[in-house]
C-alpha positions in Angstrom: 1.3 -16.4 0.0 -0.2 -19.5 -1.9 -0.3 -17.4 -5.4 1.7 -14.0 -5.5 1.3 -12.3 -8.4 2.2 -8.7 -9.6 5.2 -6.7 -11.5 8.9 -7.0 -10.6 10.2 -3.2 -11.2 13.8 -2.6 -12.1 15.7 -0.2 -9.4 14.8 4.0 -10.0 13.4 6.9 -9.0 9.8 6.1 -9.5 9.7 2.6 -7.7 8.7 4.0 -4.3 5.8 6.0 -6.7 4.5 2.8 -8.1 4.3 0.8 -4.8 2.3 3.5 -3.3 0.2 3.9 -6.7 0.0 0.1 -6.7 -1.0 0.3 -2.8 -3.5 3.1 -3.3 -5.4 0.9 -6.5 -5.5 -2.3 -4.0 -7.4 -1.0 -0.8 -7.8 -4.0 1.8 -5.0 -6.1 -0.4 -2.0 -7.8 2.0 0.6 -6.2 -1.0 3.9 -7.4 -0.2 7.2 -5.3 -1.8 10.5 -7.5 -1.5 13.8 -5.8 -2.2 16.4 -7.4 -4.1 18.7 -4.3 -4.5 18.6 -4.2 -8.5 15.0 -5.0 -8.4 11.8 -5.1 -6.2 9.3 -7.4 -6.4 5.5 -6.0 -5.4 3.0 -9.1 -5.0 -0.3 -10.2 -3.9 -2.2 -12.7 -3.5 -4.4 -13.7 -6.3 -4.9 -10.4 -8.1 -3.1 -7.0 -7.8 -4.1 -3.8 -10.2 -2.7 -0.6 -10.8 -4.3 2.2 -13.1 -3.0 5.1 -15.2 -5.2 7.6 -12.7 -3.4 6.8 -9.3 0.1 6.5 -11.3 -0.7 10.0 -12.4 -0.6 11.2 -8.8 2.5 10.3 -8.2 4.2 10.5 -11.3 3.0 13.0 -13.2 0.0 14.5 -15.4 1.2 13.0 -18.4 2.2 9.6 -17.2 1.2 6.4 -19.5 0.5 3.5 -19.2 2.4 2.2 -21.7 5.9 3.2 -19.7 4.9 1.4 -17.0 6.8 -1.5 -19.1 10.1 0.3 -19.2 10.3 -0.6 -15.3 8.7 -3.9 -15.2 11.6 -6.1 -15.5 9.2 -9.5 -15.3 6.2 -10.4 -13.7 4.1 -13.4 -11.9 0.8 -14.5 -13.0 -1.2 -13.5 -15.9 -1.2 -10.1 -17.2 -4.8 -8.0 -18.8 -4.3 -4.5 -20.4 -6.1 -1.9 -21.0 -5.8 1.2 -21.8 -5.7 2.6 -18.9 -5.0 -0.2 -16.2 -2.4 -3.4 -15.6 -4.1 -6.3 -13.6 -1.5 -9.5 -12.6 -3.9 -12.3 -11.8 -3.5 -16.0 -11.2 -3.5 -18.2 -14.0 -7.1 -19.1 -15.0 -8.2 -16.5 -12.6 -10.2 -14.5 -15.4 -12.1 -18.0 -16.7 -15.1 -18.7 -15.9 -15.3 -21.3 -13.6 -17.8 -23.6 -14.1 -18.8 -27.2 -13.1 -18.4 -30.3 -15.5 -21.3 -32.5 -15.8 -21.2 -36.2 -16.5 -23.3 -38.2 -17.9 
């Protein structure tokens, strides 16, 4: 994977929850879930997204967002917030990229 990003999650009950949230948010993404023992990373390649609506699902009505960071050990890439979403994206990903002229 030339850049993997996404959230490392520290070992619990909910971590087979959030890959499958994670999984169900990036339809048609290669997400690869590496198991350290104490932690798991979850990656993909370029951008990787999950919201507070899927994690709902499968962890409750009255999951937040905002605990999502109690499990996230670390992470790769940049991360964007919202209010109801986490998106890991490569570095400069979210820039607009545009062509430099020279005169």
């Amino acid at each position: 994977m030339k850049n993997p990003v996404g959230p490392v999650l520290r070992m619990g009950d909910e971590v087979e929850q959030v890959i499958a949230a994670i999984e169900d948010d990036n339809p048609g993404t290669d997400i690869e879930v590496i198991d350290r023992g104490a932690y798991v990373r979850v990656q993909a390649e370029d951008q990787i997204t999950v919201t507070q609506e899927t994690l709902r699902r499968y962890l409750g009505a009255d999951y937040e967002i905002r605990s999502f960071e109690g499990i996230m050990s670390a992470f790769s890439g940049q991360v964007v917030t919202t209010s109801d979403a986490i998106t890991w994206q490569s570095i400069g990903r979210g820039k607009a990229q545009g062509k430099v002229e020279r005169s």
